[in-house]
C-alpha positions, 0 to 999 in steps of 0.5 A: 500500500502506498500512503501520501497526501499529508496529514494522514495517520499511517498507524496508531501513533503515527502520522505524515505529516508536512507535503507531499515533497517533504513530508515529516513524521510524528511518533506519539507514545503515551504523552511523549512524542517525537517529530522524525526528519526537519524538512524544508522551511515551510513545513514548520508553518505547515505542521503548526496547522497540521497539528492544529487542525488534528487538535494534536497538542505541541507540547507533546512533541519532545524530541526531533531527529534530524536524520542528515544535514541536507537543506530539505531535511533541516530547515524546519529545525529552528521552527520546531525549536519556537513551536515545541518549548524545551524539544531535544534536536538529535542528529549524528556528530557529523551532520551536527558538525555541518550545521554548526558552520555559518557558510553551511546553513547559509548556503542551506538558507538560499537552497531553503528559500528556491524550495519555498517557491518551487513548493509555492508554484506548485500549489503544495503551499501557500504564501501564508507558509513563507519560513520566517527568516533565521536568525543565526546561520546555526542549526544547534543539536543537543544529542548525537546520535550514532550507529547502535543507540535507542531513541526512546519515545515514550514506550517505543524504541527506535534502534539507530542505525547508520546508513552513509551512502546518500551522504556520510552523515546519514540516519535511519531508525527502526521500531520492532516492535511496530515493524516501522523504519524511518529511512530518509534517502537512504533508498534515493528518490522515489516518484510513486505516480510513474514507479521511477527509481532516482538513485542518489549515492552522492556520497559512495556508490558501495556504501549506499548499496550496503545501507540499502540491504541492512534496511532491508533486511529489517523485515519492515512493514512500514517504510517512511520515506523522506520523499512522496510517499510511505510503503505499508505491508511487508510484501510491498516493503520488499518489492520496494527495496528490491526495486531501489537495489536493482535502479541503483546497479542499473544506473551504475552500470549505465553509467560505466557503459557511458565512459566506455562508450567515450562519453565524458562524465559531464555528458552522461550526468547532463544526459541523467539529470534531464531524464530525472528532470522529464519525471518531476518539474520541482526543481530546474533541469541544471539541479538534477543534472548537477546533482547526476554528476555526483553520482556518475563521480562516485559510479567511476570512484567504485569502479577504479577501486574495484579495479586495484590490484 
């Protein structure tokens, strides 16, 4: 089963909420709660209505997980420190080490602020969701989290796992006992209306592929995606993770047979990004395309290694 369209409980105690583009999720366990990802700017202003209009109290939400320091899944962070007095804001050491420099969350500002409009011309909000500006280029964090510990949400226990690949920095967590994991990026972009696989191992080709089968083997019956959508049942979890593994060698080996071909690594990464970009309008074409050159550098990083003696 496929769940978006925010707000919308996805099970007891758990609920999407944020857009579509970037959503968020709140975990409830008796009176304690926890928001999982911090999203783009507006998504502050939108949870605030959200949780509004359910008649979900703020004061509940104790904790936010910061799963990695990109700019969409961070600026929301110093709105939900206003909305949610004395909240926790948790990520690992090295997203925390990012969002510590100025030059880093100002950069994130400017991105944050091309997101607000993209969201805006595509009617996910409204003007009246413009993030207020911040007022410091810092995005403190309280608690760092690492590989193996236990965020603990009033009687759930989410287990924190690592999951690099995407990026070095990157989070997921998982609950058991609810057959829940939280996985961010770590599967790449998905677009659900076309069934379309972006892989996006920015950081390193192996690894992404490593955290990609950890996650599945989890066994999970729920998978929030930090993008488009929530997969829900087992059978569906799996044909998912299948589904990413198989896009991401797919694009690897495209992405080899391009260099073998003799084509240059700008070509075949302005050649991917407009393919990405044919499937989702969101963001300029020059995005994607900047955003597959990462990818056709870190296809060629593996290769070579691969191939030392």
């Amino acid at each position: 089963m496929l769940i978006k369209d925010p707000p919308v409980e996805i099970a007891d105690g758990l609920w999407m909420l944020g857009t579509n583009e970037y959503p968020v999720f709140l975990v409830t366990s008796g009176d304690e709660g926890a928001i999982f990802e911090g999203g783009v700017g507006a998504v502050g202003p939108v949870v605030a209505e959200q949780l509004a209009g359910l008649d979900i109290a703020g004061d509940i939400v104790k904790q936010i997980i910061i799963t990695h320091a990109h700019p969409d899944h961070v600026m929301a962070v110093p709105a939900f420190r206003v909305m949610f007095d004395g909240v926790t804001v948790c990520a690992s050491k090295t997203a925390a080490e990012t969002l510590s420099l100025e030059k880093a969350v100002g950069y994130f500002t400017k991105i944050d602020g091309v997101l607000t409009e993209a969201l805006i011309k595509a009617g996910s909000i409204t003007e009246k969701h413009r993030p207020e500006p911040l007022t410091e280029n810092r995005i403190p964090i309280d608690r760092i989290l690492s590989d193996g510990d236990t965020v603990a949400v009033g009687g759930l226990k989410f287990d924190c796992l690592a999951t690099p690949g995407h990026s070095d920095c990157g989070l997921s967590f998982h609950e058991p006992g609810m057959g829940l994991a939280i996985i961010s990026d770590a599967t790449g972009y998905y677009i659900p209306d076309s069934e379309y696989f972006w892989p996006c191992y920015f950081s390193d080709y192996g690894a992404y592929l490593a955290s990609i089968r950890r996650l599945a083997a989890l066994d999970a019956e729920i998978l929030c995606l930090s993008h488009n959508a929530v997969i829900k049942g087992r059978d569906a979890v799996e044909t998912y993770f299948d589904g990413a593994i198989a896009a991401t060698e797919a694009w690897h080996e495209r992405i080899l047979a391009g260099t073998e071909e003799g084509k240059c690594s700008e070509m075949i990464g302005d050649e991917l990004g407009a393919e990405v970009y044919e499937k989702t309008q969101l963001m300029s074409e020059g995005f994607f395309q900047k955003n597959c050159a990462l990818l056709v550098k870190q296809s060629i990083k593996y290769m070579e290694n691969s191939n030392q003696p």
